[in-house]
C-alpha positions in Angstrom: 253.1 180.0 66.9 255.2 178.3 69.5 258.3 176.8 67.8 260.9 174.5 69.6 264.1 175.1 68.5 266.0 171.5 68.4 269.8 172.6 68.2 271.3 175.7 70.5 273.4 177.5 69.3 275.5 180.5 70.3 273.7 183.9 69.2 276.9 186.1 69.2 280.7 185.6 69.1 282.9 188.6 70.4 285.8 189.2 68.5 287.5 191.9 69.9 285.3 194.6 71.1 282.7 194.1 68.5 279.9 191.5 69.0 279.3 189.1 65.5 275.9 188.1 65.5 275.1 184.8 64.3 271.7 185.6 61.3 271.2 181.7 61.4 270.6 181.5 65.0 269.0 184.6 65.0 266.4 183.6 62.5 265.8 180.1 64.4 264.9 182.4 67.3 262.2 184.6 65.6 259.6 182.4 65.6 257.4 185.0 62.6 260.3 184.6 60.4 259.8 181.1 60.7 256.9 180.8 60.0 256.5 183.2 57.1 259.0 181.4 55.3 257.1 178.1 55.9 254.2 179.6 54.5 256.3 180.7 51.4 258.1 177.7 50.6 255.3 175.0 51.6 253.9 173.4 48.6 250.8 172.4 50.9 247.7 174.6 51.3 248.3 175.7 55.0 245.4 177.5 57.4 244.8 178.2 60.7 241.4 177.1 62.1 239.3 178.1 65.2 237.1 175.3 67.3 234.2 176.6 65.0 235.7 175.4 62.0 236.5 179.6 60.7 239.6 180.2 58.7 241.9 182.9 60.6 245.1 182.6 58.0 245.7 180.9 55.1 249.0 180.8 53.0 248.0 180.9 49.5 244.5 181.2 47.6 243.9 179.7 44.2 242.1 177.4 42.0 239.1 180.2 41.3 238.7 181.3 45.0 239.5 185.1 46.0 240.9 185.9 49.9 237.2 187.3 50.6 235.8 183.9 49.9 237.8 181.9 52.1 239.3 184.0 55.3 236.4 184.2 58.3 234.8 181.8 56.1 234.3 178.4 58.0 236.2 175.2 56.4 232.8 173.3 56.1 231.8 175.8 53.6 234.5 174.3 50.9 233.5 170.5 52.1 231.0 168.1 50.3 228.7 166.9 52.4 229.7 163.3 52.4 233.1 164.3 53.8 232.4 167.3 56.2 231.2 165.1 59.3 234.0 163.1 59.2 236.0 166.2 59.1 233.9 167.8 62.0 234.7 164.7 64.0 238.6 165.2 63.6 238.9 168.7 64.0 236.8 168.3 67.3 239.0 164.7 68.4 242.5 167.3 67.8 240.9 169.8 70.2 239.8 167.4 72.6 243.3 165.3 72.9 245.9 167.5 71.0 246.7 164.9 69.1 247.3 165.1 65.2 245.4 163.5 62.7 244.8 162.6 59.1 241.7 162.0 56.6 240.9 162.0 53.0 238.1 165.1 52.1 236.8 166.3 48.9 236.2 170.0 47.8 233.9 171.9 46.2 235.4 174.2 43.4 234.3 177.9 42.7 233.1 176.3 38.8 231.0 173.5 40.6 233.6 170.8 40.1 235.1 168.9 42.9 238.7 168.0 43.9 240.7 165.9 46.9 242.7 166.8 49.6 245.1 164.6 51.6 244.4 166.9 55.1 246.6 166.6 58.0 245.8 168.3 61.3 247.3 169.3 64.4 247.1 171.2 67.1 248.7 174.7 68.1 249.5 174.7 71.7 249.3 177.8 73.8 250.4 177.0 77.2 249.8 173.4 76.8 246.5 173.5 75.5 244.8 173.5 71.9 244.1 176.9 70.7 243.9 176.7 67.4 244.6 173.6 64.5 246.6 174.2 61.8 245.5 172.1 58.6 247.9 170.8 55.6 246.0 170.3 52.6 247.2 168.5 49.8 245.7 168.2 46.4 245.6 164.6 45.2 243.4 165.2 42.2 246.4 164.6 39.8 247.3 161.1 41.7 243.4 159.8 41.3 243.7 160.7 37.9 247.2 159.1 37.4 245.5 155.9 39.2 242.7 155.8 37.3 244.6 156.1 34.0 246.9 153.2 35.5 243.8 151.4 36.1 242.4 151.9 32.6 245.4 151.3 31.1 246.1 147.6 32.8 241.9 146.7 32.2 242.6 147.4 28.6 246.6 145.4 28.4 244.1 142.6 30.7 241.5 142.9 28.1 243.8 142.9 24.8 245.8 139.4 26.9 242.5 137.9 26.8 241.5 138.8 23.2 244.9 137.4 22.3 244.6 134.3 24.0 241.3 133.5 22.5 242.9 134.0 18.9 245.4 132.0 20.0 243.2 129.6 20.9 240.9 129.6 18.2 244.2 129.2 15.8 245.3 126.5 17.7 241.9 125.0 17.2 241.9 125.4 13.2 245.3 123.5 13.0 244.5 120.8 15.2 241.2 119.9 13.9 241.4 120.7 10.2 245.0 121.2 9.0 246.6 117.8 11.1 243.7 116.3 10.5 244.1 116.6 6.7 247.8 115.6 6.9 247.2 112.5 9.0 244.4 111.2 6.4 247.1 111.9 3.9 249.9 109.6 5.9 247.4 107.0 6.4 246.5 106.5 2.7 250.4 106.9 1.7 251.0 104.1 4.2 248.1 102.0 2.2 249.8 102.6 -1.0 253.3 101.7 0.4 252.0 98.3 1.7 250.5 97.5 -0.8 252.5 98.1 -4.1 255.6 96.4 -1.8 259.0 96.9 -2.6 260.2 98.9 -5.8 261.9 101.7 -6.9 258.3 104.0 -6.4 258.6 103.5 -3.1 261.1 106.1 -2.4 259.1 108.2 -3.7 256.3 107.2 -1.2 258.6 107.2 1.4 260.1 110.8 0.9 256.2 111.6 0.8 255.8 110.4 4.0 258.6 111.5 5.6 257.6 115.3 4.5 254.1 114.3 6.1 255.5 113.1 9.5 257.5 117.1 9.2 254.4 118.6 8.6 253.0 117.1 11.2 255.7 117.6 13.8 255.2 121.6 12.8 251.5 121.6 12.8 251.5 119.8 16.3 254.6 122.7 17.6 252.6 125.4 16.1 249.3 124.3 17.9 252.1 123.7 21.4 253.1 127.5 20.7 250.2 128.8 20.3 248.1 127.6 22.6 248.1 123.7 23.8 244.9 121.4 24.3 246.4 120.3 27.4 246.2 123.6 28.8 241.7 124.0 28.1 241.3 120.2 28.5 243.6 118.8 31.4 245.2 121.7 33.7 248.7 123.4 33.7 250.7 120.5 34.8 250.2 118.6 31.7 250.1 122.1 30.1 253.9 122.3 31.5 254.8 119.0 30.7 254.1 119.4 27.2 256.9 123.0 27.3 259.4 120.7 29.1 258.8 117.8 26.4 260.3 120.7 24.4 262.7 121.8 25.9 264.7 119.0 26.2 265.5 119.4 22.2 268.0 121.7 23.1 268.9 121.2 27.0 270.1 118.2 27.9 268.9 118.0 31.5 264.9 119.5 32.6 263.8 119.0 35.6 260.1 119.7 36.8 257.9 119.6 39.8 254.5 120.8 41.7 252.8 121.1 44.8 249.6 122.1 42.8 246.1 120.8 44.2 244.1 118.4 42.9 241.4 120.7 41.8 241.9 123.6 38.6 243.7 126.8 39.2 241.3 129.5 37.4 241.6 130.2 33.8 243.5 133.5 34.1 245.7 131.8 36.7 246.6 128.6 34.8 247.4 131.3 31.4 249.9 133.5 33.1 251.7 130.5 34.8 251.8 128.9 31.2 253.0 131.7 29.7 255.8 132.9 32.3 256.9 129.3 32.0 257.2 129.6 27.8 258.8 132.8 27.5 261.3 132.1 30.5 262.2 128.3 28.5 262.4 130.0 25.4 264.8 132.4 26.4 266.8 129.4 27.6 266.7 127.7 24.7 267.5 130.9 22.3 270.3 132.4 24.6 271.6 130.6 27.6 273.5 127.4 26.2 272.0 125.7 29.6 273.0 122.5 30.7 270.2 121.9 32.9 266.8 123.6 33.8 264.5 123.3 36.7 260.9 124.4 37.3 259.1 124.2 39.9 255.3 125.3 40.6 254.8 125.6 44.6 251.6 126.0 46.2 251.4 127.3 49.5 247.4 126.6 51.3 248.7 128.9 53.7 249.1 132.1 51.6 246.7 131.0 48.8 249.5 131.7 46.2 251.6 130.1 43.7 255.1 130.5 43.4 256.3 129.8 39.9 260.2 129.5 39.4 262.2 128.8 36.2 265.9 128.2 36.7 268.8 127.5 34.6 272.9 126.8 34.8 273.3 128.9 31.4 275.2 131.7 30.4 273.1 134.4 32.2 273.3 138.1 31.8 273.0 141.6 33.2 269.4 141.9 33.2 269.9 146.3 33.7 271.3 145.9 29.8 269.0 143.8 28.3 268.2 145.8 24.8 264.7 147.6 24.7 263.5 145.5 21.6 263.7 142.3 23.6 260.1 142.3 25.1 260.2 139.1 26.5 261.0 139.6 30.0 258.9 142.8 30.1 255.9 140.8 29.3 256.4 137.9 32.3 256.2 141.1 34.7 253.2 142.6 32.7 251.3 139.1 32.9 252.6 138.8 36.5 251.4 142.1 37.8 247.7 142.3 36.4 247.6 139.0 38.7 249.0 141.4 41.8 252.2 139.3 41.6 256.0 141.2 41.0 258.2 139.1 39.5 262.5 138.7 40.7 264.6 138.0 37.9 268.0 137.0 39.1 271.6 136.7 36.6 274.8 137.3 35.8 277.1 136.7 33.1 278.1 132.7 34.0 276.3 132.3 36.7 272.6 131.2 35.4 269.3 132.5 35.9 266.4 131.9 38.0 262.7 133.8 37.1 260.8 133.8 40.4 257.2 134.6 41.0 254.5 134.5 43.4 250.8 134.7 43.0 247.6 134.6 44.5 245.6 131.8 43.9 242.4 134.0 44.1 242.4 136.6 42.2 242.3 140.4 43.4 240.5 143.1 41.4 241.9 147.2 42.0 238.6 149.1 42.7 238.1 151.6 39.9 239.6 155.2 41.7 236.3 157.7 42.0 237.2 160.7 40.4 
C-alpha cells in the first residue's frame, strides 16, 4: 500500500568513515513494515476488499469464524440483508469518487446471532486511481448494550420519580382532607367554648388548646407544602413557586421571584421537575447558605421551546467538587433535569454565593429504545 511519509528525515549520518543508519527513518520508508505493524496494533477489524466485494487480507479473525470462512469470501456473505445494499452502495460510491466513507452494518455470527459494526472505508490508490478499499470495522455491540442498559436504567429512575410523586401526592391528599380537616373542626369548637364560657381562669386552658391547634395546623399545612402542594395539581407552577418562596422567607430575609411563563400549563412532568429543582435548591439555602437574599427566576423562551429555571443566592457558597457523597441533593436536580434532556450548571465558591441554572425543553423528548 502507498504510504506518504509526512516528516523527511535524514536516512544516514556519517561519522567518520562509517555510515549510522537511522532504524526510525528507515522503517518510515518500508512501507510492509508499516503496515504490518498497523495490522498488529489496530484494535479495528482491518480487510482489504476488491470491486466485487471479496476479502483479499484481513488482520485478525475471531468471534467463531476460521480464516477459510472469511478470506476469498465476499463481505456480503457476513451482512444482514437489511444492511448489505446500503453497504453495496458505499463500497461502489468509494470506487467511483475515491472518497472515504462511513455507515452503520450489522453481522451475522457463526452461532446465528448478530452484532454491529461502526465501518469506515477508503480507498487504496494505485497510480491515482481506486484499486482496492480498505475497510475499518468496529464492533459496537458492547456500546448498544451499554445504551440500552442506560436507557433501562433512566425509564425505571423516570418510572420510580413518578411512583413517588403519586405517593407523595396521595399523602399530601390524606393530610389535607382528613387530618387538617379534623384539627380545624377541633379549633372551631374550642373557639365556641372560649366565647362562650367568657373570661376565667379555664380559659388558659382553652387557649393553650388552641394555640397547640393553630401548631398543628401550621405542620399539617408544611407537611402537605413538602410533600406535594395543591397549588401545584390545581393552579400551575407559579403559584406552586409562590407557595416555596412564602417559605423561604422564614429564614432569608430578602426572596425575590419572577416568570416569563405562558398563560397556558407547562406538562405535568415539566411543571414536577421545575418544582422540585426549585425545593431542593431553596432548601439547601435555607439549611447551609446563611443567605441574605435569594432570586428565582423561571424564563421562557418561544423561541427555543425551553425553560430556563435559575435559583440564586448571596450565601456562603461552597466547592461543589467536595460536596460529601451522602448529600444527595444536588445529584437529584441533575437526575430530575436530565430525564427531561436538560444538564444542569451549578456555580459556587466559598463566599461568593450560588446560582443553580437549568434549561429545558418545553416539549418533551423521548430516547428511542437502542435495537439490539
Amino acid at each position: 500500500m502507498p504510504y506518504e511519509q509526512r516528516e523527511q528525515a535524514e536516512p544516514s549520518a556519517a561519522v567518520g568513515d562509517e555510515v549510522v543508519i537511522d532504524p526510525t527513518s528507515a522503517a518510515m520508508g518500508d512501507s510492509s513494515a508499516l503496515w504490518e505493524a498497523v495490522c498488529r496494533v489496530s484494535g479495528d477489524y482491518l480487510a482489504i476488499i476488491d470491486r466485487s466485494g471479496m476479502i483479499r487480507f484481513c488482520n485478525r479473525i475471531d468471534g467463531g469464524w476460521s480464516p477459510e470462512q472469511v478470506i476469498s469470501h465476499s463481505i456480503f456473505d457476513f451482512t444482514m440483508p437489511e444492511s448489505a445494499g446500503q453497504l453495496h452502495r458505499v463500497i461502489a460510491e468509494v470506487f467511483a469518487t475515491g472518497q472515504g466513507q462511513s455507515l452503520e452494518t450489522t453481522v451475522r455470527m457463526p452461532e446465528g446471532g448478530i452484532t454491529y459494526y461502526s465501518v469506515r472505508l477508503g480507498p487504496v490508490l494505485v497510480d491515482g486511481r481506486p484499486a482496492a478499499v480498505l475497510v475499518c470495522c468496529e464492533n459496537t455491540l458492547p456500546l448498544k448494550m451499554s445504551e440500552k442498559t442506560l436507557h433501562h436504567e433512566r425509564m425505571l429512575l423516570q418510572r420510580l420519580l413518578k411512583i413517588q410523586e403519586r405517593e407523595r401526592q396521595l399523602v399530601s391528599y390524606e393530610i389535607h382532607d382528613g387530618l387538617a380537616q379534623y384539627l380545624a373542626g377541633a379549633m372551631m369548637h374550642l373557639q365556641a367554648c372560649e366565647h362562650a364560657a367568657g373570661s376565667g381562669g379555664a380559659n388558659r386552658d382553652l387557649r393553650e388548646g388552641l394555640r397547640l391547634l393553630r401548631a398543628a395546623t401550621d405542620e399539617a399545612r408544611r407537611l402537605i407544602g413538602g410533600l406535594r402542594p395543591p397549588a401545584l395539581d390545581e393552579l400551575g407552577i407559579v403559584d406552586a413557586v409562590e407557595t416555596l418562596m412564602t417559605e423561604a422567607r422564614i429564614d432569608v430575609p430578602r426572596v425575590e421571584f419572577t416568570h416569563s411563563l405562558p398563560a397556558q400549563r407547562l406538562s405535568p412532568d415539566l411543571e414536577t421537575t421545575i418544582f422540585r429543582i426549585v425545593q431542593e435548591s431553596l432548601s439547601n439555602i435555607r439549611r447551609h447558605a446563611h443567605a441574605r437574599t435569594v432570586r428565582v427566576g423561571l424564563e421562557h423562551d418561544s423561541a427555543a421551546d425551553t425553560v430556563r429555571v435559575v435559583v440564586q443566592d448571596d450565601g456562603v457558597g461552597f466547592d461543589p467538587a467536595a460536596v460529601p457523597d451522602e448529600r444527595f441533593g444536588l445529584e437529584g436536580i441533575r437526575q430530575r433535569a436530565r430525564l427531561l434532556g436538560g444538564e444542569p450548571t451549578i456555580t459556587s465558591s466559598p463566599d461568593h454565593g450560588t446560582t443553580v441554572s437549568v434549561v429545558l425543553p418545553v416539549t418533551p423528548t423521548t430516547s428511542p429504545q437502542p435495537a439490539v
